[in-house]
NUBA-908512 format. One record per residue: x, y, z of N, C-alpha, C, O, CB in turn. Coordinates in steps of 0.02 Angstrom, whole numbers, padded with zeros to 5 digits, always signed. Glycine has a CB too. Example, Ala and Ser with C-alpha at 12.3 -4.5 7.8 and 13.67 -1.06 7.14 Angstrom:
2
+00660-00284+00390+00615-00225+00390+00660-00165+00390+00712-00166+00423+00565-00224+00452
+00642-00112+00354+00684-00053+00357+00645+00002+00394+00670+00057+00402+00704-00030+00286
***
This chain:
213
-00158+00987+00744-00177+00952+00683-00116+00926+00645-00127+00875+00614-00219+00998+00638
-00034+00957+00639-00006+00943+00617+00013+00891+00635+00011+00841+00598+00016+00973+00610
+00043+00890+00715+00052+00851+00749+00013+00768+00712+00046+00725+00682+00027+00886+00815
-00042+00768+00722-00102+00711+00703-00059+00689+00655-00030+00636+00666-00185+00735+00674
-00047+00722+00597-00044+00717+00518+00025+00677+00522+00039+00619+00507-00043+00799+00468
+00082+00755+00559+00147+00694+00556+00136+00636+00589+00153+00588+00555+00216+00716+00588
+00107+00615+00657+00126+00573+00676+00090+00499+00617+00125+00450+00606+00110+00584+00753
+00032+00505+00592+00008+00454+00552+00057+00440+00496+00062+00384+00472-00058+00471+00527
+00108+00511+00466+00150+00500+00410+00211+00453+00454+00251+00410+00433+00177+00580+00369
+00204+00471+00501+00290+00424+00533+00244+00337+00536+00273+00286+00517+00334+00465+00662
+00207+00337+00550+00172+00274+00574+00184+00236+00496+00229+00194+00492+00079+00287+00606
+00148+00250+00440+00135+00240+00395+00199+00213+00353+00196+00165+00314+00103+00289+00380
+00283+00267+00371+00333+00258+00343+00363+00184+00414+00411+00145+00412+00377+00345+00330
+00335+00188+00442+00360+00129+00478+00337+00054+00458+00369+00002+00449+00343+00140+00546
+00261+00072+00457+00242-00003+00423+00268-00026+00358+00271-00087+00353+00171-00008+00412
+00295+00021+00289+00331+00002+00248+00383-00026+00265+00400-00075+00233+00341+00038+00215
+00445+00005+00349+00490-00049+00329+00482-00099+00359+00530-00136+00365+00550-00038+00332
+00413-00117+00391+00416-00173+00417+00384-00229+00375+00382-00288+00394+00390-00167+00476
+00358-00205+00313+00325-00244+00270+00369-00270+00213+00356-00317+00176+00268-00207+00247
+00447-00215+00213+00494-00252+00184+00544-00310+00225+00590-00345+00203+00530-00202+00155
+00516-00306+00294+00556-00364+00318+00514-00405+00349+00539-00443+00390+00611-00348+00362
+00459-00407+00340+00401-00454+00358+00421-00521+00306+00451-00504+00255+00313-00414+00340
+00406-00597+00316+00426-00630+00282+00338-00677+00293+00311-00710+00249+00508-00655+00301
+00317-00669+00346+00247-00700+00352+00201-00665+00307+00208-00606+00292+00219-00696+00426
+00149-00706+00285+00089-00681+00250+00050-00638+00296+00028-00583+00282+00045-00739+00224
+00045-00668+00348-00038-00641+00374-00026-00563+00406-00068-00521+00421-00078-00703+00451
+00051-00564+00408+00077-00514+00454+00076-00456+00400+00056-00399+00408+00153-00532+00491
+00102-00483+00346+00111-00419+00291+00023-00399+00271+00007-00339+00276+00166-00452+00201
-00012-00433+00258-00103-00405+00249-00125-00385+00303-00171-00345+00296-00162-00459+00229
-00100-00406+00391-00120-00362+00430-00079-00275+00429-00107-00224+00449-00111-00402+00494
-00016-00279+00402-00002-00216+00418-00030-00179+00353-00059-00125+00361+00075-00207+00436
-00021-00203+00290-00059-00168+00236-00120-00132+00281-00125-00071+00292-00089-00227+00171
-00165-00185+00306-00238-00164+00331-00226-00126+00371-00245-00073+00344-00284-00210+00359
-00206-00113+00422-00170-00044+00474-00159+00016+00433-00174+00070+00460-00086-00061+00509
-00131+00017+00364-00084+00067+00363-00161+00087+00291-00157+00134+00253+00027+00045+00346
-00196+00057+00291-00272+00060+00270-00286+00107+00295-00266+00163+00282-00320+00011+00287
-00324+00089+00333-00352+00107+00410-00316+00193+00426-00354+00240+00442-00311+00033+00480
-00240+00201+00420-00220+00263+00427-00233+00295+00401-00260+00344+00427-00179+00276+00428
-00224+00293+00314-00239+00316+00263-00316+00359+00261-00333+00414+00241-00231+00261+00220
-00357+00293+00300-00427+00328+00272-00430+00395+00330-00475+00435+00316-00510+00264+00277
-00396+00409+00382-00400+00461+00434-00369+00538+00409-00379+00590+00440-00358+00430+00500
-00328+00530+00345-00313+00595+00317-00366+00647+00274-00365+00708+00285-00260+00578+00275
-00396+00627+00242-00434+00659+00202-00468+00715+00245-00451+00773+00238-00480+00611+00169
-00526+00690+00298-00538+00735+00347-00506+00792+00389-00532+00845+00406-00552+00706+00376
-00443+00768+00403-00394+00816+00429-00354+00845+00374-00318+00888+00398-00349+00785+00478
-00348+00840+00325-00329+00875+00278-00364+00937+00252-00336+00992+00243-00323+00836+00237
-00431+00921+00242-00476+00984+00232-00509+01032+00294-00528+01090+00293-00534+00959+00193
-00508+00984+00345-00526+01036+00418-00576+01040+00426-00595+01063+00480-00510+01104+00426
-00624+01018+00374-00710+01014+00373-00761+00977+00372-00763+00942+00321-00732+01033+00340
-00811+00969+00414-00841+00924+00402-00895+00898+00329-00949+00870+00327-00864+00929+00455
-00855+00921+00282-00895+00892+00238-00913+00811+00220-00884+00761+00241-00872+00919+00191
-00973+00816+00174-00980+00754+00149-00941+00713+00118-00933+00657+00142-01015+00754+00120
-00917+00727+00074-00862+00698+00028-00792+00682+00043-00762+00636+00016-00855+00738-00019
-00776+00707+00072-00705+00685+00122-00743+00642+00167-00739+00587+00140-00657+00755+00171
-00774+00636+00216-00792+00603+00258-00805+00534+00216-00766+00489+00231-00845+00637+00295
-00855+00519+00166-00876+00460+00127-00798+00441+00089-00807+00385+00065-00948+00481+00068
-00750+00456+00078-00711+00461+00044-00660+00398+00111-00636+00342+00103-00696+00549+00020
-00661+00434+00160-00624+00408+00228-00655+00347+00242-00627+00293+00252-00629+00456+00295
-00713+00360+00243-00734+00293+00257-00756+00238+00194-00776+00181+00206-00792+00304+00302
-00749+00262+00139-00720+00206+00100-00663+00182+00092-00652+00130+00061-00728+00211+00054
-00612+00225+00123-00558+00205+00116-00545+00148+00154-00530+00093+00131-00522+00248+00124
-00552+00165+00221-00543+00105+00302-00582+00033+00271-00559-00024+00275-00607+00144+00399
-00636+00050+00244-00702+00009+00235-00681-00057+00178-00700-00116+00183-00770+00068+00199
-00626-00023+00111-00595-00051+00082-00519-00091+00090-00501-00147+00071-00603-00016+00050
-00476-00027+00133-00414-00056+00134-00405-00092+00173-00371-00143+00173-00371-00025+00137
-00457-00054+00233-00427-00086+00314-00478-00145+00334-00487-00167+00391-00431-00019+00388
-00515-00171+00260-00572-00258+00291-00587-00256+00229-00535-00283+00213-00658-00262+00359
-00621-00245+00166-00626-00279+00135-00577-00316+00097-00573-00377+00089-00659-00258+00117
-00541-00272+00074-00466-00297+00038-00410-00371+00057-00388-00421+00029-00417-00231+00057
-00406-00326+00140-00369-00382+00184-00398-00446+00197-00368-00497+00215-00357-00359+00249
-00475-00438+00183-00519-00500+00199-00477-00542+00134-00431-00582+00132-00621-00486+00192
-00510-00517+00097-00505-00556+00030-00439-00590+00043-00441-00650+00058-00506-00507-00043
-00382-00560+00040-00322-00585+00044-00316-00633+00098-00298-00689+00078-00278-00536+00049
-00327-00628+00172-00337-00679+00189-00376-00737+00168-00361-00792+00192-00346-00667+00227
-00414-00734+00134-00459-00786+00114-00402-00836+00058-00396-00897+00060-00537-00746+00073
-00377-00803+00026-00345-00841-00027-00269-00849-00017-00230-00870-00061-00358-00806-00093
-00250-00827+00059-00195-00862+00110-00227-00921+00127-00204-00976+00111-00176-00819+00180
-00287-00913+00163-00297-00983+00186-00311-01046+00134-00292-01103+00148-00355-00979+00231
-00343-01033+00077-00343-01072+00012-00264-01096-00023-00254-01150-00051-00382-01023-00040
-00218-01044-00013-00158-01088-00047-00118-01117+00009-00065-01145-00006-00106-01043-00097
-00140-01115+00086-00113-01161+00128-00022-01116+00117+00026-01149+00097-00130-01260+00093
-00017-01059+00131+00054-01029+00140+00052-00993+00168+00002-00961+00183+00089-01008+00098
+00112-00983+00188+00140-00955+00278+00187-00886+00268+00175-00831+00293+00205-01029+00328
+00238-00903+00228+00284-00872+00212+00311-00857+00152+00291-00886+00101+00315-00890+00237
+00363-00805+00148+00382-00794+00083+00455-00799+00109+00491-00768+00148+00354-00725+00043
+00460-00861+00060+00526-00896+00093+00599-00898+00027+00660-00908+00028+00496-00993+00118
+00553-00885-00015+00622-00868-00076+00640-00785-00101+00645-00773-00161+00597-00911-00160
+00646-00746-00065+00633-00653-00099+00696-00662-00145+00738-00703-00128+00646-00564-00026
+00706-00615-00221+00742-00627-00238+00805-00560-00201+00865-00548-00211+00721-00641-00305
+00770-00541-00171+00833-00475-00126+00820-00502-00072+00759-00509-00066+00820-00377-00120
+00857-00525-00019+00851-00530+00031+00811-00490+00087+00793-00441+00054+00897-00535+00034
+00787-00481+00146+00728-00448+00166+00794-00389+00209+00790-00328+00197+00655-00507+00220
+00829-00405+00237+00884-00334+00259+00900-00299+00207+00901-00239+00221+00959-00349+00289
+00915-00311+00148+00925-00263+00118+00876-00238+00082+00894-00189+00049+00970-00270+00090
+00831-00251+00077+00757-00222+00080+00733-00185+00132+00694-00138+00127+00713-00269+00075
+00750-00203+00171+00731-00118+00234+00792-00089+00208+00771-00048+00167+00734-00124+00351
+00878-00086+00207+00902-00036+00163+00891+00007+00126+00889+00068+00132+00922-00047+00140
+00880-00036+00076+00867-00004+00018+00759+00050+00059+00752+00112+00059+00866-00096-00069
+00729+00023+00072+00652+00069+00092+00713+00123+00121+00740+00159+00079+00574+00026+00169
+00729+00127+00179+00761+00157+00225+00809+00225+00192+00805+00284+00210+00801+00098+00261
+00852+00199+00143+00878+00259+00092+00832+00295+00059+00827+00356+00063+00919+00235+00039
+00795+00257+00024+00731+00325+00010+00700+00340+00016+00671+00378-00022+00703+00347-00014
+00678+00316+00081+00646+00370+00115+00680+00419+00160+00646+00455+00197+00599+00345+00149
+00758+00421+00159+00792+00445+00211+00795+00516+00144+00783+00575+00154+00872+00393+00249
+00810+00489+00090+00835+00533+00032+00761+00591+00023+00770+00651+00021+00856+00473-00052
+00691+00559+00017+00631+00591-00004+00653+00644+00052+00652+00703+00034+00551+00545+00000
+00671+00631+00111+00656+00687+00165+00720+00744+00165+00716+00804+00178+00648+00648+00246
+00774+00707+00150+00820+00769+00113+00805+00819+00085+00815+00874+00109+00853+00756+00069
+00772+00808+00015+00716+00832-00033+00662+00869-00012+00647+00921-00041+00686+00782-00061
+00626+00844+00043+00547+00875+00050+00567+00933+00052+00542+00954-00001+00495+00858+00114
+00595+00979+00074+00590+01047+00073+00579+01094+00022+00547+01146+00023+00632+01065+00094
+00618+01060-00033+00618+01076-00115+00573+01062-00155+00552+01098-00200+00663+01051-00148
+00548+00984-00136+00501+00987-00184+00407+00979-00143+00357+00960-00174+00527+00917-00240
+00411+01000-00067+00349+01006-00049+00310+01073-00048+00328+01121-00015+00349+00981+00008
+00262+01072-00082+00222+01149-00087+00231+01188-00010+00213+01163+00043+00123+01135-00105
+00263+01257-00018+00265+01305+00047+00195+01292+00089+00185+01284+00149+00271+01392+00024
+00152+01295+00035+00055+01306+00035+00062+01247+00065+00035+01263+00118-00009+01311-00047
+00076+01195+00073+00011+01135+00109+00003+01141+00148+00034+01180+00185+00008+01072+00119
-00065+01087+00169-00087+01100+00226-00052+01013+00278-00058+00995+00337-00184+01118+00214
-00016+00982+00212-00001+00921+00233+00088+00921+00292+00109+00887+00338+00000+00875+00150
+00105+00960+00267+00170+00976+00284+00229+00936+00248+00215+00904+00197+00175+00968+00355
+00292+00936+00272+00342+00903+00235+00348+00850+00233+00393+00827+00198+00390+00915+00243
+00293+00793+00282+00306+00722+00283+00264+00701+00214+00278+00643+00198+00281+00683+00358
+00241+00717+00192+00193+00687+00155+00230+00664+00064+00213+00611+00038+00126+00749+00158
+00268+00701+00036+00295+00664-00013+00349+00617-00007+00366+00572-00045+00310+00701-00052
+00376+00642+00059+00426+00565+00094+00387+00518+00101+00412+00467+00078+00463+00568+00173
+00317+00507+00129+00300+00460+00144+00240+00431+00076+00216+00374+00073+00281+00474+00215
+00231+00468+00043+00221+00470-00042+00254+00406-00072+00234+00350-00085+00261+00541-00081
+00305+00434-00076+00389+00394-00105+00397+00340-00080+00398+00292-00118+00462+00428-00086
+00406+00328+00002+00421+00267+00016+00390+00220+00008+00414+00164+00003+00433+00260+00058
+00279+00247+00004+00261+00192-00009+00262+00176-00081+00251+00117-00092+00207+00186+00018
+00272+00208-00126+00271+00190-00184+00357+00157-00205+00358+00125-00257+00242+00256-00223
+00420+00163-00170+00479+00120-00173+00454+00029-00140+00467-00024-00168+00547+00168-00117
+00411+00037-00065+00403-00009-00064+00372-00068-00100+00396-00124-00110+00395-00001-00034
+00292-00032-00121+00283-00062-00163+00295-00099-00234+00268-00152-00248+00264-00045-00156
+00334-00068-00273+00389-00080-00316+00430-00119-00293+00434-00164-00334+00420-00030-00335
+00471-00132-00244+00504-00193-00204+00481-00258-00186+00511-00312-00189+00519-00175-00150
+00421-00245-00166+00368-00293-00169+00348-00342-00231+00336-00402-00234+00316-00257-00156
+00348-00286-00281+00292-00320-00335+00378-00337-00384+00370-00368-00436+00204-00246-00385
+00432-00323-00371+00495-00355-00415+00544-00390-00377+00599-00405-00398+00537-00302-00454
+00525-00400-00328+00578-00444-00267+00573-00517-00247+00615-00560-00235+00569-00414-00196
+00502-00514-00246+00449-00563-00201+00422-00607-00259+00406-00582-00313+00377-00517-00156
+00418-00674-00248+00387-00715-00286+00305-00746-00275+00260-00767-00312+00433-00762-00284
+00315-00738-00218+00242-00739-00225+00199-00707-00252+00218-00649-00259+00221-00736-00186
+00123-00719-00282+00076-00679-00302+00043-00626-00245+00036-00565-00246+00028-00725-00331
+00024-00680-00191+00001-00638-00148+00033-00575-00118+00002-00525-00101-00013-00671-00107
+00107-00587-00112+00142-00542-00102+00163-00491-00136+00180-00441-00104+00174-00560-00089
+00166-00489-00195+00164-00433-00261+00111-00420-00260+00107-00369-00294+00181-00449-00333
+00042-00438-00236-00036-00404-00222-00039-00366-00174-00074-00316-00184-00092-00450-00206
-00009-00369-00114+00001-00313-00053+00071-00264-00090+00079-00211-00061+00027-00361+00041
+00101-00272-00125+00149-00230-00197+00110-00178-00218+00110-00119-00200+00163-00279-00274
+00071-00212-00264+00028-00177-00298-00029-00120-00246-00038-00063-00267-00009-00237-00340
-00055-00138-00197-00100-00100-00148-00057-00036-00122-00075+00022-00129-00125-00152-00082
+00013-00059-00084+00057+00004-00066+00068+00030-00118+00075+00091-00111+00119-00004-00032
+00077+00006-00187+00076+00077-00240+00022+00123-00253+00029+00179-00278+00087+00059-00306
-00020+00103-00240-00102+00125-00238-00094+00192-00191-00111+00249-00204-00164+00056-00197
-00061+00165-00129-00069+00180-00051-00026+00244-00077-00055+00298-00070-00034+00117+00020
+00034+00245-00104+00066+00308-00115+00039+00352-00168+00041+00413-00162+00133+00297-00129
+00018+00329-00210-00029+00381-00244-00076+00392-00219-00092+00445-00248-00050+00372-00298
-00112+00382-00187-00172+00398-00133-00134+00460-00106-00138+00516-00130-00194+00331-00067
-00104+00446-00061-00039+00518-00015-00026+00578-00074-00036+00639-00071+00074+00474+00008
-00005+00544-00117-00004+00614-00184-00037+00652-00175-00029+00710-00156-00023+00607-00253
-00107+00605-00199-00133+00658-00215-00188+00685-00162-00236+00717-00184-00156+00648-00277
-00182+00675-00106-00193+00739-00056-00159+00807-00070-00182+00849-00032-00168+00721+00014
-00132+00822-00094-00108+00886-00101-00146+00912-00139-00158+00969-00119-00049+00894-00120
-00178+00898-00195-00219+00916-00245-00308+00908-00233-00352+00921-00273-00192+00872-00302
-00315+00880-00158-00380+00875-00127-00413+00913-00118-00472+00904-00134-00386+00858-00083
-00388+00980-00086-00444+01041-00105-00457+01066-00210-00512+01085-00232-00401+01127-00052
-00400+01060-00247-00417+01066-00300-00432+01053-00354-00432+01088-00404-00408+01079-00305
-00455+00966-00340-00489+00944-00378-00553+00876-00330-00551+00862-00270-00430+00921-00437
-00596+00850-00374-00645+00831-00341-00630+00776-00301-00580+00748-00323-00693+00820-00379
-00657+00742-00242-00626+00710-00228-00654+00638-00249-00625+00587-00229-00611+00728-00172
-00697+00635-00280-00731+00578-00321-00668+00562-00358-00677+00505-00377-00802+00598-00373
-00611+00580-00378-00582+00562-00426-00554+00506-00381-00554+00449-00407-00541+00613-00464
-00522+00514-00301-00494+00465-00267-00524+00431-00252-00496+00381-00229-00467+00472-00227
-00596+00430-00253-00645+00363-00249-00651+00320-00308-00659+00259-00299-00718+00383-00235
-00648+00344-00368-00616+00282-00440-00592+00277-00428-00609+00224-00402-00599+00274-00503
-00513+00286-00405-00464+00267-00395-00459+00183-00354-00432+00130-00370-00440+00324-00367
-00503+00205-00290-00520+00175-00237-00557+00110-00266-00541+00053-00248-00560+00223-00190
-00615+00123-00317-00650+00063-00350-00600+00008-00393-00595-00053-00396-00705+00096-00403
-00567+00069-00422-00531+00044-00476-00494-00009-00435-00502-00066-00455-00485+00099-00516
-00446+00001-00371-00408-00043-00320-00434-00102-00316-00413-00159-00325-00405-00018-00254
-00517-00064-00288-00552-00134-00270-00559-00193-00329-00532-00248-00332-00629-00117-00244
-00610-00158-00381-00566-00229-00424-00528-00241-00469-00548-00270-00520-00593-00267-00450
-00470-00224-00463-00410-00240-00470-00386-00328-00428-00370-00385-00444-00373-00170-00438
-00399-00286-00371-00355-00329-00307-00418-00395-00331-00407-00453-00346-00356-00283-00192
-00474-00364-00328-00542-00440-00339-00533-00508-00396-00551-00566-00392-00628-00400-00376
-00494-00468-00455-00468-00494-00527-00397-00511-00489-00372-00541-00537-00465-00429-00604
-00370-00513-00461-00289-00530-00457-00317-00597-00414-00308-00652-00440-00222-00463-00409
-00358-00591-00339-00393-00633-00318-00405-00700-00358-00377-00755-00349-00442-00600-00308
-00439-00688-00388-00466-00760-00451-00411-00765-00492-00413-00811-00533-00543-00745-00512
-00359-00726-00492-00292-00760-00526-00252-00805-00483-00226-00856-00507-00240-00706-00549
-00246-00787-00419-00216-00808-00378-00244-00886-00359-00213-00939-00357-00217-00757-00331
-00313-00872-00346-00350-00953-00352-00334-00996-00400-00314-01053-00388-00423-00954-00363
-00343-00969-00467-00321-01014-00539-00253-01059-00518-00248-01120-00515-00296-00952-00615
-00195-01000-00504-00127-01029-00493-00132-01078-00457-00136-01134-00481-00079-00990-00466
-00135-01063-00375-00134-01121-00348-00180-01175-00357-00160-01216-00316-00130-01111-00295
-00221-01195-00380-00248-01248-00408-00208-01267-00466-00189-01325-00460-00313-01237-00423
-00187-01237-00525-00163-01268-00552-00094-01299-00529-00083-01357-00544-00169-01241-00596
-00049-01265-00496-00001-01282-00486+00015-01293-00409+00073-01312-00399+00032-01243-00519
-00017-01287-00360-00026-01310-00301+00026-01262-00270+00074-01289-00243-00017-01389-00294
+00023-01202-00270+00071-01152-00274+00062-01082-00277+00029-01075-00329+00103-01165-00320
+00070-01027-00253+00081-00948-00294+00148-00934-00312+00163-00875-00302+00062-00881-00247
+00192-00969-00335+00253-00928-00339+00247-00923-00431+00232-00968-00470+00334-00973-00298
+00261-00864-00444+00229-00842-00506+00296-00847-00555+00303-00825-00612+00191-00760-00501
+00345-00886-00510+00420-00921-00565+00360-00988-00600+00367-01014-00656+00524-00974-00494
+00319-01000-00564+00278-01067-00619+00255-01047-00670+00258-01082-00721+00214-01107-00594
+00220-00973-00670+00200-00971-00740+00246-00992-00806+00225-01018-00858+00183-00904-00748
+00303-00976-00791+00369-00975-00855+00333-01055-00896+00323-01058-00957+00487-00989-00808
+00320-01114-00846+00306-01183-00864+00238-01167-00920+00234-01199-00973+00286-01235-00786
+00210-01139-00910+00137-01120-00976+00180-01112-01034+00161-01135-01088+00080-01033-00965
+00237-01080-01027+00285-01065-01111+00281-01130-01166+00304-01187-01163+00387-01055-01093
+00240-01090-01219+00260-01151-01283+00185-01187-01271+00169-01236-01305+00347-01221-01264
***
C-alpha cells in the first residue's frame, strides 16, 4: 500500500515539473487532468476501507478534476484560438529550478515536519508543497488567464494532499466543499476568461491594466 501511495506522490511531483516547463495549453490541462485523476485514487487508500464517503469523495474527485474541469478549459482554449504561453515572466527553466528546489528542500524537511502516525508516509507534505509552489508560479509568472487557472487548480491540488492527513479526523464532506467550491470557482473564472477574449481578442491579463481610468 505504501508502495501505491509513494509511487502516485512521485508521479504527481513529476507532473508539477513538467507543468512548469510545459509552454503548450492543451498539454498543461491534460497533465492538470492526470494528476486529477491521481489525486482522486488517494482517499481510498488512505483509509484502507471500503467506505462510502471516501469512495464518493474519489470519485468526485476524478469526475471533477480529471473531465469536468479539464473539459471546460479546453473548451475556452478552443474559443480564444491559443496554443501557447509564449511570454512567462520567469522563464520556463528556471521554473523547473526554482519547483525542483522545493521540492528537493520539502523532502529535506519531511522527516521533521511529517506526523510519525501517518498512514501517508513522508512523501506527502513534499508533494503538498510542491504543488502548492507550483501553483503560485503559475498564477505570478504566466500571463495568461488560462494558465493562472490551471495555477489556481494545483493550489487546490496541494491543499487537497494536506489535508489527507487530517482524513480520518475530520469529515470528509469538508473536502467535498472544498471540491464544489473548485468547481465553481474554475466555472466563474471560465466566463471571465470568455469576457476577456472577446473583448480584447486575447487572455493575456497585462490587457486588463487598458480598463484603468
Amino acid at each position: 500500500m505504501m508502495m501505491t501511495l509513494n509511487a502516485i506522490f512521485v508521479l504527481v511531483i513529476l507532473i508539477n515539473l513538467f507543468v512548469l516547463g510545459a509552454g503548450r495549453m492543451k498539454a498543461l490541462i491534460h497533465a492538470a487532468a492526470l494528476q486529477g485523476i491521481l489525486l482522486g485514487l488517494l482517499p481510498p487508500l488512505v483509509l484502507r476501507e471500503a467506505q462510502f464517503v471516501p469512495l464518493f469523495m474519489a470519485l468526485m474527485t476524478v469526475v471533477l478534476k480529471g473531465v469536468v474541469i479539464p473539459n471546460m478549459l479546453l473548451k475556452a482554449l478552443r474559443d480564444a484560438h491559443v496554443k501557447r504561453e509564449v511570454e512567462p515572466i520567469i522563464g520556463f527553466m528556471p521554473c523547473i529550478l526554482l519547483g525542483a528546489a522545493a521540492t528537493g528542500a520539502a523532502l529535506v524537511l519531511a522527516g521533521r515536519i511529517t506526523p510519525s502516525a501517518s498512514p501517508l508516509g513522508l512523501l506527502v507534505i513534499p508533494t503538498s508543497i510542491s504543488m502548492l509552489f507550483t501553483g503560485f508560479l503559475l498564477l505570478t509568472t504566466r500571463v495568461k488567464a488560462l494558465t493562472q487557472t490551471i495555477g489556481f487548480l494545483l493550489l487546490e491540488n496541494g491543499i487537497f494532499v494536506f489535508g489527507l492527513l487530517l482524513l480520518g479526523a475530520i469529515p470528509s464532506l469538508v473536502e467535498l466543499g472544498v471540491l464544489l467550491d473548485l468547481f465553481v470557482g474554475i466555472f466563474v473564472i471560465s466566463i471571465i476568461m470568455h469576457h476577456i477574449n472577446r473583448e480584447f481578442a486575447s487572455l493575456d491579463t497585462r490587457r486588463l491594466s487598458s480598463l484603468k481610468g
